[in-house]
C-alpha positions as CSV (number, residue, x, y, z in Angstrom):
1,X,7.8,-3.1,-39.9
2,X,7.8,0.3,-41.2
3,X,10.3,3.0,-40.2
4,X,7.9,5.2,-39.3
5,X,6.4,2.4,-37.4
6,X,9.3,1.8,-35.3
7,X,10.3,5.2,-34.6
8,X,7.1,5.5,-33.1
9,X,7.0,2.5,-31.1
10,X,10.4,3.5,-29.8
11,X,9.3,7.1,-28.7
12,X,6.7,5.1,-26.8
13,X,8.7,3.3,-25.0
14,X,11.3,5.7,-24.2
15,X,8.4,8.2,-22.9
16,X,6.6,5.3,-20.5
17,X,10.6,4.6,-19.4
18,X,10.7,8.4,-18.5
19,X,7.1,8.3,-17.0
20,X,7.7,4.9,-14.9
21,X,10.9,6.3,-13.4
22,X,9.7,9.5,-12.6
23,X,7.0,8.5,-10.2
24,X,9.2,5.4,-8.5
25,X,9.9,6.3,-5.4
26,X,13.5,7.2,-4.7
27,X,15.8,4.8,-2.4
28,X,17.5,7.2,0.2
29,X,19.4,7.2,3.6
30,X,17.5,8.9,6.3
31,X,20.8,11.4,6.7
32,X,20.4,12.4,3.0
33,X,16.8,13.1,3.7
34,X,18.0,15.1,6.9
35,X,20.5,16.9,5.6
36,X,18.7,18.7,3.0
37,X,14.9,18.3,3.7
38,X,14.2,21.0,1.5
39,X,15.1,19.3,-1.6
40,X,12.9,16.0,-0.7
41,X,9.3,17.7,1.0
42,X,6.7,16.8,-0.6
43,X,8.7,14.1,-3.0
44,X,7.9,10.1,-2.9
45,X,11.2,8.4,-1.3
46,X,11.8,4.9,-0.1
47,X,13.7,4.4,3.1
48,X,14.8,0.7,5.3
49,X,15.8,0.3,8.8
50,X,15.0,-1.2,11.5
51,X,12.1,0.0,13.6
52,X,13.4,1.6,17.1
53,X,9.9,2.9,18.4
54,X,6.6,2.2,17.6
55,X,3.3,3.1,18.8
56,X,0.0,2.1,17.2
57,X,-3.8,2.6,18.2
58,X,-7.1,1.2,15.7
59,X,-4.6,1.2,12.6
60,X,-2.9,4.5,13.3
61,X,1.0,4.3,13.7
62,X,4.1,6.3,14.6
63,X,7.3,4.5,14.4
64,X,10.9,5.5,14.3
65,X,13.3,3.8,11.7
66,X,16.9,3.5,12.2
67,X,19.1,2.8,8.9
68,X,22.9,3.2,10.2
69,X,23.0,6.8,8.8
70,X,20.0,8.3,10.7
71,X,16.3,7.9,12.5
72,X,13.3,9.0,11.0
73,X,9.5,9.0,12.3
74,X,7.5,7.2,10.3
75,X,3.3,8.0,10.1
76,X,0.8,5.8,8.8
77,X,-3.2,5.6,9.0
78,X,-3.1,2.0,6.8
79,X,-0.8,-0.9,8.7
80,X,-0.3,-0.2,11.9
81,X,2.9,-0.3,14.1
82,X,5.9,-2.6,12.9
83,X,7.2,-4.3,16.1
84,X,10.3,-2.7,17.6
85,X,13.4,-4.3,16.0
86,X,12.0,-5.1,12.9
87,X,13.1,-4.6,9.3
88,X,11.2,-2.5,7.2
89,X,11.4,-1.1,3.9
90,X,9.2,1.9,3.5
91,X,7.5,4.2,0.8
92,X,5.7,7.1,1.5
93,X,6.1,11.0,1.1
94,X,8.7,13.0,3.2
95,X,7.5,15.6,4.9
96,X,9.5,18.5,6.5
97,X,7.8,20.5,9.0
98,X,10.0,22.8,10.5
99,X,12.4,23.9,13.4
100,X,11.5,22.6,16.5
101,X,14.5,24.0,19.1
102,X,17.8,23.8,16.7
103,X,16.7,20.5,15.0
104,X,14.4,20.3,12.2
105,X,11.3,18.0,12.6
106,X,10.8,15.6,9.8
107,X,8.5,12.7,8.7
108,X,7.4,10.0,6.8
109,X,3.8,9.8,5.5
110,X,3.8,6.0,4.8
111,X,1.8,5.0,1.3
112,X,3.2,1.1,1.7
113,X,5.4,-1.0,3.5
114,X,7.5,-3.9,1.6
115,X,8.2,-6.9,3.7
């Protein structure tokens, strides 16, 4: 193989590296996420836990997730409510949206659920 050949075929690959990693989702605890909300709104972050709530109507869903550190509400139009104790990994978008009292109110839009 050429040199030229190779040093292009390694920029490739280093550029899809830096491509694949930047849209993976980010493994956080819930406290990090609540501690400085700011930093993660609008960003794609995975979270696990075990399900503490959960209310579900036609597909819609709220659920709260408990991993050790934190809880977090969870929102999700695709699969419904996870059954209160379960264990759930979760990817979606964090959203922070606002103060409500002296706490802030924060969520998770769900884009999939790994079992």
């Amino acid at each position: 193989m050429k040199k030229s050949t190779r040093n292009v075929a390694r920029l490739s690959f280093g550029m899809l590296s830096v491509v694949l990693s930047a849209c993976a989702a980010k493994s956080v605890s819930i406290k990090t996420l609540l501690d400085d909300p700011r930093r993660y709104n609008g960003k794609s972050v995975e979270v696990r836990g075990e399900t503490t709530q959960s209310t579900g109507v036609l597909g819609y869903a709220e659920y709260q997730i408990d991993d050790g550190t934190g809880k977090l509400t969870v929102v999700t139009q695709h699969n419904g409510a996870p059954r209160k104790g379960a264990q759930v990994k979760v990817r979606g978008k964090f959203r922070s949206v606002g103060i409500v009292g002296s706490k802030g109110a924060s969520v998770l839009e769900e884009t999939k659920r790994v079992d």
